[in-house]
C-alpha positions as CSV (number, residue, x, y, z in Angstrom):
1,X,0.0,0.0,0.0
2,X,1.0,3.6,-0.8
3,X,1.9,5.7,2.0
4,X,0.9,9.5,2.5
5,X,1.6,12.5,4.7
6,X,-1.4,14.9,4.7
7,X,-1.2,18.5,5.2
8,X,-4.4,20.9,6.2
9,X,-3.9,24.3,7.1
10,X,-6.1,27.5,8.3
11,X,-5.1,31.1,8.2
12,X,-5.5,32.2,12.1
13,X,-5.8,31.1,15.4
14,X,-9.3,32.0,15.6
15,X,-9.9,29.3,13.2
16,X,-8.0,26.3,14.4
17,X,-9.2,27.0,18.3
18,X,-13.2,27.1,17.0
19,X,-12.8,24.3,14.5
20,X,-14.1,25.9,11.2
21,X,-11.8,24.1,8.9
22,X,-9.0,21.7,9.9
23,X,-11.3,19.0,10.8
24,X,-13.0,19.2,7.7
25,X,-10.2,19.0,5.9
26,X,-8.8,16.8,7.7
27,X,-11.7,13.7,7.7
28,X,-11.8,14.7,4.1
29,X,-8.1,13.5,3.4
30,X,-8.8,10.7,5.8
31,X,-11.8,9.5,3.8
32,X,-10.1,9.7,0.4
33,X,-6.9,7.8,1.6
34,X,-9.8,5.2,2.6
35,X,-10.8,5.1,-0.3
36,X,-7.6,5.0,-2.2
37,X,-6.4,2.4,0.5
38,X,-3.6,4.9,1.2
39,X,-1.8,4.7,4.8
40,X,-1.3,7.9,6.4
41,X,1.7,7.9,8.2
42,X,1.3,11.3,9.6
43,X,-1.1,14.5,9.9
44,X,0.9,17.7,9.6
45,X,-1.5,20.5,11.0
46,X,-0.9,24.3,9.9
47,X,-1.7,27.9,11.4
48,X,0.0,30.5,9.3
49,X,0.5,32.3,6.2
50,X,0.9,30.6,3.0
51,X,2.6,33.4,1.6
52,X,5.7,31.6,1.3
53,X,6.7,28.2,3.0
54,X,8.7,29.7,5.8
55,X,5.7,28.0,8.2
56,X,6.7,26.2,11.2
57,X,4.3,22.5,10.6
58,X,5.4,22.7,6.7
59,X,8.7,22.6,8.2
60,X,8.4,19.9,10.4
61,X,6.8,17.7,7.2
62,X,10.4,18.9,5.3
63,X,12.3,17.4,8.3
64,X,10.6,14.6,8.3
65,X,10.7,13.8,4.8
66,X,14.1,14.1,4.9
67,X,14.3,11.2,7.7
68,X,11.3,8.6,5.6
69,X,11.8,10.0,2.0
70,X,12.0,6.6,1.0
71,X,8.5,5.2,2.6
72,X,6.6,8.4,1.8
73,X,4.7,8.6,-2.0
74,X,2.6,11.2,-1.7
75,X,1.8,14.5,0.1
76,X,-1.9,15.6,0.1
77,X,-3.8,18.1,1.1
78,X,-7.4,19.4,0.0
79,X,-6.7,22.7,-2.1
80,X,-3.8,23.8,-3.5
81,X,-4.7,27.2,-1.8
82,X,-4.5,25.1,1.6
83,X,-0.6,24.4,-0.2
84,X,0.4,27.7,-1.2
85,X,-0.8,31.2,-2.5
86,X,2.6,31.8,-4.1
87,X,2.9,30.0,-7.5
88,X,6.5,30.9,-7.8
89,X,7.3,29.4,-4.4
90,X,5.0,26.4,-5.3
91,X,6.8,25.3,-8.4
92,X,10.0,25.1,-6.6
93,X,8.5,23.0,-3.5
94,X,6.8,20.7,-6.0
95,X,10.0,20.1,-8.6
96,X,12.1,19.3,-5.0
97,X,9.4,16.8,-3.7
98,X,9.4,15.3,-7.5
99,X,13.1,14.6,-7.0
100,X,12.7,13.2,-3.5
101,X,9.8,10.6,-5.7
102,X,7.0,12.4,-4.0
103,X,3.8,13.0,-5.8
104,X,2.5,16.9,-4.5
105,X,-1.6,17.0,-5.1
106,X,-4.7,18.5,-3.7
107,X,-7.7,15.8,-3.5
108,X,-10.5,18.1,-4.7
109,X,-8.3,19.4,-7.2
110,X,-6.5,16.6,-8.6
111,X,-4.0,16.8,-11.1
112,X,-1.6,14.0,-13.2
113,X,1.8,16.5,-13.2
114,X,3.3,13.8,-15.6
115,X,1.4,15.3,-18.0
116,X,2.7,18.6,-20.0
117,X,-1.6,19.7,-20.0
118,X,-1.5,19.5,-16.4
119,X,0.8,22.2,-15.9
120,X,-1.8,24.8,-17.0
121,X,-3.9,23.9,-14.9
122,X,-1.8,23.9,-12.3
123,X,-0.8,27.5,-12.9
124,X,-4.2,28.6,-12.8
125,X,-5.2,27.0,-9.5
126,X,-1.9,28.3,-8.1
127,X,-2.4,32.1,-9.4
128,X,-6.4,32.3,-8.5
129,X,-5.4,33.0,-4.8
130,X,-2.5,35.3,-5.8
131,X,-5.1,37.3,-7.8
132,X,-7.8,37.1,-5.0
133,X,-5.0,38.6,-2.8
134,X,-3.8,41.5,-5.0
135,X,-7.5,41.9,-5.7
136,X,-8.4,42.8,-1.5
137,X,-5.1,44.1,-1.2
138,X,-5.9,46.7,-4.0
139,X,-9.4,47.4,-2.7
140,X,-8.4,47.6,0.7
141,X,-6.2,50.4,-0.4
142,X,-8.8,52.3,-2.2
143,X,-11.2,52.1,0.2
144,X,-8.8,53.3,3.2
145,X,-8.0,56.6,0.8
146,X,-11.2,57.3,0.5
147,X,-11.9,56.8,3.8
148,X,-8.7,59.3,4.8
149,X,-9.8,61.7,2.5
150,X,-12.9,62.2,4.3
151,X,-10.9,63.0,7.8
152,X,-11.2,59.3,8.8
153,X,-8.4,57.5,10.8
154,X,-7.8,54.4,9.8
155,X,-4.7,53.3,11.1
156,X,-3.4,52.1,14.6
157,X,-4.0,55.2,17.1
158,X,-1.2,56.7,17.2
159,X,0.4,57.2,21.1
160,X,-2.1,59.8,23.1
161,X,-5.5,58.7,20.9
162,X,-7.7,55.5,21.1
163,X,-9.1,54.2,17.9
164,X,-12.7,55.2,18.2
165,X,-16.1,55.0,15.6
166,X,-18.4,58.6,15.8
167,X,-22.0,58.2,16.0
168,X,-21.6,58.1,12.1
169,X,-19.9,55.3,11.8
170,X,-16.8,56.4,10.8
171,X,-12.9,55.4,12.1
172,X,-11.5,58.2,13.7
173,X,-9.4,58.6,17.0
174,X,-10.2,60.2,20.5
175,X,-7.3,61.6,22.9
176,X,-6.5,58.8,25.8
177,X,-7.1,61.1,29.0
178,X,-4.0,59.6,30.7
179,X,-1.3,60.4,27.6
180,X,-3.1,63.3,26.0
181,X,-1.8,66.1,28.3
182,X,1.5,64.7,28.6
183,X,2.0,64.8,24.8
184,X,0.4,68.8,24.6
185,X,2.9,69.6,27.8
186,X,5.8,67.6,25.6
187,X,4.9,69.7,22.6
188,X,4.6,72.8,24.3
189,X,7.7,72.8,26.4
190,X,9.4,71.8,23.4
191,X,8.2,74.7,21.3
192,X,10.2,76.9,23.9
193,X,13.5,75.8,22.4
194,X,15.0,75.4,25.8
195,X,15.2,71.5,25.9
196,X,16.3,68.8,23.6
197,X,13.7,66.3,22.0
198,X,15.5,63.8,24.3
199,X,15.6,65.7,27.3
200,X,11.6,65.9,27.4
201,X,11.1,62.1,26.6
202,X,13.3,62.1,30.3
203,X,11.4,64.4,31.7
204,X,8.0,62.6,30.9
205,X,9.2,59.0,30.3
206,X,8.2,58.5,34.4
207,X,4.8,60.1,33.9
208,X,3.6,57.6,31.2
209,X,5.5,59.0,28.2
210,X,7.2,55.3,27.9
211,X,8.4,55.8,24.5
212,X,11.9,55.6,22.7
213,X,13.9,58.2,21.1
214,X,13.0,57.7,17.6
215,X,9.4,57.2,18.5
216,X,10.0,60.6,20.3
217,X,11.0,62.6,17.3
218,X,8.2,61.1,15.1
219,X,5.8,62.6,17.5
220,X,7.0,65.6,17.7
221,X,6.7,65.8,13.6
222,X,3.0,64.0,13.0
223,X,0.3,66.2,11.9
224,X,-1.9,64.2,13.5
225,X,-1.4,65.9,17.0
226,X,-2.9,69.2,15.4
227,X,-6.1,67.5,14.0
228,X,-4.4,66.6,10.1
229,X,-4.5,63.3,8.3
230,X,-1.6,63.1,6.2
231,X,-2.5,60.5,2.9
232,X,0.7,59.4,1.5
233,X,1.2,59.4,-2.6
234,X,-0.1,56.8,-4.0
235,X,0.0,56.0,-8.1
236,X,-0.2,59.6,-9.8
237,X,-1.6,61.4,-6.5
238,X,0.5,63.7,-4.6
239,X,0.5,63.5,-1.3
240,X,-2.3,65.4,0.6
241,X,-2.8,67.1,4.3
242,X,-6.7,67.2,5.1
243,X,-8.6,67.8,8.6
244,X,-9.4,64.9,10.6
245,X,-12.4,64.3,12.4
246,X,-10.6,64.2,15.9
247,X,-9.7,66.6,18.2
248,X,-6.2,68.1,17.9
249,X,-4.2,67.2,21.1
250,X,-2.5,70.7,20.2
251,X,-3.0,73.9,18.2
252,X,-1.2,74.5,14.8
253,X,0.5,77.2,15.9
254,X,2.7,75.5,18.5
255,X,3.1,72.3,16.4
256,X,4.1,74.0,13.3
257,X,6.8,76.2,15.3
258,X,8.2,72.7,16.5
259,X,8.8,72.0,13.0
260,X,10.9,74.8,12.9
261,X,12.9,74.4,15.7
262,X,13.4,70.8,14.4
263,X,14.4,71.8,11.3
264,X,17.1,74.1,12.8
265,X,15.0,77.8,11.1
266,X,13.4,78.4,15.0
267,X,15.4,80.2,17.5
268,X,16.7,78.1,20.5
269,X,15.6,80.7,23.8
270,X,18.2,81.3,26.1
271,X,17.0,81.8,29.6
272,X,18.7,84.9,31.3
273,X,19.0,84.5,35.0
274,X,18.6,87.3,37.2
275,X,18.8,88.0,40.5
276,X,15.2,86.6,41.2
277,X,16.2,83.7,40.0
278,X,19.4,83.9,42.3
279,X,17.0,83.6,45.3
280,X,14.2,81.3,43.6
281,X,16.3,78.3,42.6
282,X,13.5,76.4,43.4
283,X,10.8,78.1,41.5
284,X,9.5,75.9,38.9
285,X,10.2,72.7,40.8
286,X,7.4,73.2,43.6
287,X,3.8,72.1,44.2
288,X,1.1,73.7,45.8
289,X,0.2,71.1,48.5
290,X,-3.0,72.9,48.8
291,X,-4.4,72.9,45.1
292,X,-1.8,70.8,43.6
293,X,-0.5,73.6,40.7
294,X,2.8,74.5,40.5
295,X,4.5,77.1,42.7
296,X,6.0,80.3,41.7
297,X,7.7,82.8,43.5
298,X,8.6,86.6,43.7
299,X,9.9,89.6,45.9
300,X,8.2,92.3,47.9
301,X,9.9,95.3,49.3
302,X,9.8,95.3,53.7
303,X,9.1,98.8,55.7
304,X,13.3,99.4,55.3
305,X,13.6,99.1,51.4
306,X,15.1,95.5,51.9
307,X,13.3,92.7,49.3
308,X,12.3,89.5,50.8
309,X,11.3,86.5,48.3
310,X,8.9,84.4,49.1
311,X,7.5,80.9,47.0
312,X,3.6,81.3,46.3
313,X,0.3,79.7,44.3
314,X,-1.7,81.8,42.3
315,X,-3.7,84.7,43.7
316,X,-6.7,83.0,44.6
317,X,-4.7,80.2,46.7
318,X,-3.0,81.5,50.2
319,X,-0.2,79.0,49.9
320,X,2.8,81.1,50.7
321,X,6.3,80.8,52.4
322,X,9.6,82.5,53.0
323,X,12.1,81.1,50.1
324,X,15.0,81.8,52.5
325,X,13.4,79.3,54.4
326,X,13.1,76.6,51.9
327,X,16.0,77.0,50.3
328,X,18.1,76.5,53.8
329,X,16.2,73.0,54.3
330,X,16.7,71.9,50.8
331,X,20.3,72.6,51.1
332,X,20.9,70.4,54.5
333,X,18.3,68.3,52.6
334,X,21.0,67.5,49.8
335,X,23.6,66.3,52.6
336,X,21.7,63.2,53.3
337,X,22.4,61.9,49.8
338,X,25.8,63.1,50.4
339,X,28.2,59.6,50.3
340,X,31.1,60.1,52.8
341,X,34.9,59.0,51.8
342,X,35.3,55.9,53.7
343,X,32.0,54.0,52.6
344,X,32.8,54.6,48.9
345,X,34.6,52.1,48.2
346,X,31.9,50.1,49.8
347,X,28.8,52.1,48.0
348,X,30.8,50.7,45.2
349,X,31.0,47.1,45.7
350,X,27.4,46.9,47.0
351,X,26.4,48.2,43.2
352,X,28.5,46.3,41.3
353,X,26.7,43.1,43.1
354,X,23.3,45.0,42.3
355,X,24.4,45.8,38.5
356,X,25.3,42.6,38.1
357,X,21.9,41.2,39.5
358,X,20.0,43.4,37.5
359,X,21.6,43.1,34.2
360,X,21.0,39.3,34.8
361,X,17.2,40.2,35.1
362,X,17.6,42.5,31.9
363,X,18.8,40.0,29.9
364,X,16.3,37.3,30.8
365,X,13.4,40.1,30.3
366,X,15.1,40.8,26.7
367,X,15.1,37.5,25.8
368,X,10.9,37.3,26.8
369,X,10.6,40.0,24.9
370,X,12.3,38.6,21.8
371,X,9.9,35.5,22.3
372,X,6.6,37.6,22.3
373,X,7.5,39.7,19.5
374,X,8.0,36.8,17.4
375,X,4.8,35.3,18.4
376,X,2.9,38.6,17.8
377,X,5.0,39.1,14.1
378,X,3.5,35.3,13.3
379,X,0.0,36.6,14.8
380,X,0.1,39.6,12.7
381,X,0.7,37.5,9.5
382,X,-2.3,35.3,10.7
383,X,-4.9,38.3,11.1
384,X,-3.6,39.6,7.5
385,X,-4.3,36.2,6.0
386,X,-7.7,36.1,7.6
387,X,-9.0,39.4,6.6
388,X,-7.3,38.3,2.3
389,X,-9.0,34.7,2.7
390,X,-12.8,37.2,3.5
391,X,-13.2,35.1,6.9
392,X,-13.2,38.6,8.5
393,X,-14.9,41.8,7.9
394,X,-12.7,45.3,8.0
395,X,-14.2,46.5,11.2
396,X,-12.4,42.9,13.1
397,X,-9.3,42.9,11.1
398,X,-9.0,46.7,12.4
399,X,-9.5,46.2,15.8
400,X,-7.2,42.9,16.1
401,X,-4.7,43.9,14.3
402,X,-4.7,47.5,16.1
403,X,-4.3,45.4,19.3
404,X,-1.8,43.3,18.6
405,X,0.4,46.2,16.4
406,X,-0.1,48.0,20.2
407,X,1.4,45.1,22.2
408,X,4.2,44.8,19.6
409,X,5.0,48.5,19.9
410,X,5.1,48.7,23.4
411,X,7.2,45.5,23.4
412,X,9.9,47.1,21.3
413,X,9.8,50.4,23.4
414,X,10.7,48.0,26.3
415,X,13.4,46.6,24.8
416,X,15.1,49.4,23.2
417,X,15.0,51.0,27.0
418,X,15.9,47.9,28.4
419,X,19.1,47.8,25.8
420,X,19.7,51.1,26.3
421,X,19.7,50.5,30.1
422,X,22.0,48.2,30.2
423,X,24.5,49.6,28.3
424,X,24.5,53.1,30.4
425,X,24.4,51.8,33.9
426,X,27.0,51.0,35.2
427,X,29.0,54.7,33.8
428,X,26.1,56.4,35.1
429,X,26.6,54.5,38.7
430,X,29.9,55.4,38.9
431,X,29.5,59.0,37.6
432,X,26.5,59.1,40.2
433,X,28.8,58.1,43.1
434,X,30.8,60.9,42.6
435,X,28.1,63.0,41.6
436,X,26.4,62.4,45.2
437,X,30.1,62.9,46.8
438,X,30.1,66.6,46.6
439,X,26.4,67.4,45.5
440,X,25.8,69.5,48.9
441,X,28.5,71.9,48.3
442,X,28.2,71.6,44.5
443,X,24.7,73.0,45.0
444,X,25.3,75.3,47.6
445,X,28.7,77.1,45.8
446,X,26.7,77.1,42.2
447,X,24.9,79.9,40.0
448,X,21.0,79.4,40.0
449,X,21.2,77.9,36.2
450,X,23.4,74.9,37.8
451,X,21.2,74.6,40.8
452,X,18.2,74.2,38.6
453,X,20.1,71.3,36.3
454,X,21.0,69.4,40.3
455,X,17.6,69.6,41.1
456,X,16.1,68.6,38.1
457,X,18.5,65.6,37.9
458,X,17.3,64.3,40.9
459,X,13.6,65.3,41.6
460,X,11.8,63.8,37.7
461,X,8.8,65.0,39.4
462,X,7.5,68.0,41.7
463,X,8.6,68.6,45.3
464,X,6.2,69.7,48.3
465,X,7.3,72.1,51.2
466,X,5.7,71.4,53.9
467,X,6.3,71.7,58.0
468,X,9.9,72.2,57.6
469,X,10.6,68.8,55.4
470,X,9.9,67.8,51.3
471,X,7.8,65.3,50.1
472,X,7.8,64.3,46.2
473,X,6.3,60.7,44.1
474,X,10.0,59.2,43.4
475,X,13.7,60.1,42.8
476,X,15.4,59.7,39.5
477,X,16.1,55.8,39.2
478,X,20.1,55.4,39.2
479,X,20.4,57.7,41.9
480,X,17.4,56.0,43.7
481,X,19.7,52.9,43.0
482,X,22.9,54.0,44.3
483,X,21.0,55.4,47.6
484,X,19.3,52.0,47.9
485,X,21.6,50.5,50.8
486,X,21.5,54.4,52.9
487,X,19.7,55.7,55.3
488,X,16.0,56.7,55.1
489,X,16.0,60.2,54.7
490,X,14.9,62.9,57.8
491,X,13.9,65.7,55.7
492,X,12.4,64.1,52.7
493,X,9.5,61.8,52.4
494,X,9.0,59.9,48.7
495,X,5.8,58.4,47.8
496,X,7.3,55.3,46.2
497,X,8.2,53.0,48.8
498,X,11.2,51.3,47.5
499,X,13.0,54.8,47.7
500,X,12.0,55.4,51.1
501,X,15.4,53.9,51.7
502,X,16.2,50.5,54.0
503,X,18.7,49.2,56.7
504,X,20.5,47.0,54.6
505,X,22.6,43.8,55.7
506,X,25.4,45.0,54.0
507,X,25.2,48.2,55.6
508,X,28.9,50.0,57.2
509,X,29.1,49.3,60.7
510,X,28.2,51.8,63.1
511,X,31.6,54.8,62.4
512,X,31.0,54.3,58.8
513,X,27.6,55.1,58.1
514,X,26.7,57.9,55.9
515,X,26.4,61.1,56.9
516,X,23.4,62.0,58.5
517,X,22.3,66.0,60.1
């Protein structure tokens, strides 16, 4: 008796997990090989693209092939769209089984291949799903343009938007209320021409801005932000900028002079510091802890001529203190993160052991990610196969493959951190050790445009003044890091409780602790 492998395949998960096809094909093959009285020797079961033959249970069958060429004489399956929908890739498949003495055909399609007639044939069943492809690709393509043209979105939401259909019916996009503002405070602060593209993914990255440094910059440039839809040329159209149906996260105005700051034609500001600023080092990095907006500060003139400066909320708000004050505290406040000589060496060793922990912990996390992305990829290539073979409508193939295109993005973002991460550390450690060393008197002997660059290198977010002592949501990480075996603080309290700061094991015996006021 003859002796078969037999191959069914679907397009998606979906499919395979609900049953709509692979056990139909396969009792189909079963039944024919029945008939035929053909042995099946085994059932290779697919769920993926037949784009090409790059498909993990098609390359199982070639390995196994390759171990029982010599008992196997035929491989069947039930349409040669279930074999391939690339006739260029399915000639070569079927002239290498042919040399191997295999016999390549689809049961309800049966052709003799010996014969020269057979070959038309052939062609014509291979090229019908090519066609029907091109066909729903070129449809799909026209009917998104049109779509764009009328102020739809029809893409993935871009970061700060949820995908979103009006009462109309239309795609379009609606602002996410936790990334929204941060994108309009990253576009405005940026429009100042104070701070580097870079500088305000920092700023924000710990707010929910998790993005990476490219995906930065193409923010900072999409249309999309001021309420556009940008439709790219396609054929002999040019290229065209229409009004979307969403709401602009910002105004034209200020996008359109981040161009040109971006562009290099915008003027880069340069803050002059005077002698307010001299006496408000801290204005700007404040928060009201009665209303929650930030602080500013000013001078008023006493009975004697002599200007006091005080820290202060908006008019209606009586939040209001001395800055002379403040600025004392704040200054024995930076001498608890000061690191003394002889527990350097010490600090040092104890973050070596935690680098080397952590990087362990990045690279296993890397490697996950590497795993899902490729899974996600092979999903991606199942929902696109779907949507071509009509098992889906648009409205589905949208929505899953928005999700999924979300998942991978924020995967990547992850790992380009994570990368990045790993490869900065350990200098920044070491620079931060030293850093930390002198940061007290660094502060203290330093103009007000240096004090503001300490602060802001250590507080990501806004500090409170309150009953003689600051309070603020976290630290920035690698100096929360190198700070992780000291003392808890006495004049600063920080939300996130891993900073709070520990007794640790390894901690200097009693001489050799750090300093403390």
């Amino acid at each position: 008796m003859p002796n078969a492998l037999i191959y069914t395949r679907v397009s998606t998960d979906e499919q395979a997990s609900k049953g709509f096809s692979l056990p139909h094909q396969k009792n189909v093959l079963e039944l024919y090989c029945q008939h035929k009285g053909i042995t099946i020797l085994h059932h290779f079961k697919e769920d993926f693209s037949a784009k090409n033959f790059d498909r993990p249970a098609f390359n199982e069958l070639l390995t196994y092939v390759k171990a029982n060429r010599k008992s196997i004489d035929y491989l069947l399956f039930t349409r040669w769209d279930r074999f391939s929908r690339n006739q260029e890739e399915a000639y070569r498949v079927i002239r290498e089984f042919k040399n191997l003495g295999i016999e390549v055909n689809a049961i309800e399609q049966p052709l003799d291949l010996s014969q020269p007639d057979s070959k038309v044939m052939l062609a014509v069943y291979l090229v019908i799903p090519e066609v029907e492809n091109d066909k729903n690709s070129l449809r799909t393509k026209e009917g998104l343009r049109r779509a764009m043209k009328e102020g739809c979105f029809v893409g993935i939401a871009p970061f700060g938007y949820k995908n979103f259909r009006n009462p109309n019916g239309k795609s379009t996009i609606i602002k996410n209320p936790d990334t929204a503002p941060l994108i309009r405070s990253a576009f405005i602060d940026y429009s100042k021409g104070v701070l580097s593209a870079e500088d305000i993914r920092k700023k924000y990255y710990n707010r929910g801005l998790k993005i990476t440094k490219q995906s930065m910059l193409n923010l900072l440039k999409n249309p999309v932000y001021c309420g556009k839809i940008v439709i790219k040329e396609w054929k002999k159209e040019d290229e065209l900028i229409v009004d979307g149906l969403h709401e602009p996260i910002i105004d034209e105005q200020t996008f359109y002079e981040v161009q040109k700051i971006m562009a290099g034609k915008g003027k880069q500001k340069v803050h002059k510091f005077s002698e307010v600023d001299e006496h408000l080092p801290l204005r700007g990095f404040l928060q009201c802890q009665s209303c929650g907006r930030a602080l500013t500060g000013s001078a008023s003139k006493g009975r004697n001529g002599v200007r006091h400066f005080y820290y202060h909320c908006q008019p209606k708000c009586k939040e209001r203190f001395k800055a002379e004050e403040a600025n004392a505290i704040f200054e024995k406040m930076l001498s608890e993160f000061v690191i003394k000589d002889d527990v350097m060496t010490l600090y040092k060793e104890i973050l070596n052991e935690t680098f080397s922990g952590e990087k362990k912990n990045r690279e296993l996390r890397i490697k996950q990610i590497k795993v899902e992305l490729e899974k996600l990829n092979t999903r991606m290539d199942s929902i696109e196969d779907k949507f071509l073979d009509d098992l889906i409508d648009a409205s589905s193939y949208k929505s899953l493959k928005g999700k999924t295109q979300k998942n991978i993005n924020d995967l990547k973002s992850e790992l380009e951190n994570l990368k990045t991460m790993d490869k900065d550390l350990e200098e920044y450690l070491k620079l931060g050790i030293s850093f930390l060393h002198g940061i007290d008197k660094l502060y203290k002997n330093s103009t007000s445009d240096i004090k503001k660059k300490v602060i802001g290198s250590i507080f990501p977010e806004k500090l409170i003044f309150s009953k003689n002592s600051y309070r603020t949501a976290f630290i920035d990480e690698f100096i929360s890091l190198i700070l992780s075996k000291h003392k808890p603080f006495r004049l600063l309290k920080i939300k996130t409780p891993r900073q709070n700061g520990e007794e640790s094991k390894k901690a200097p015996p009693l001489g050799l602790e750090p300093r403390t006021l």
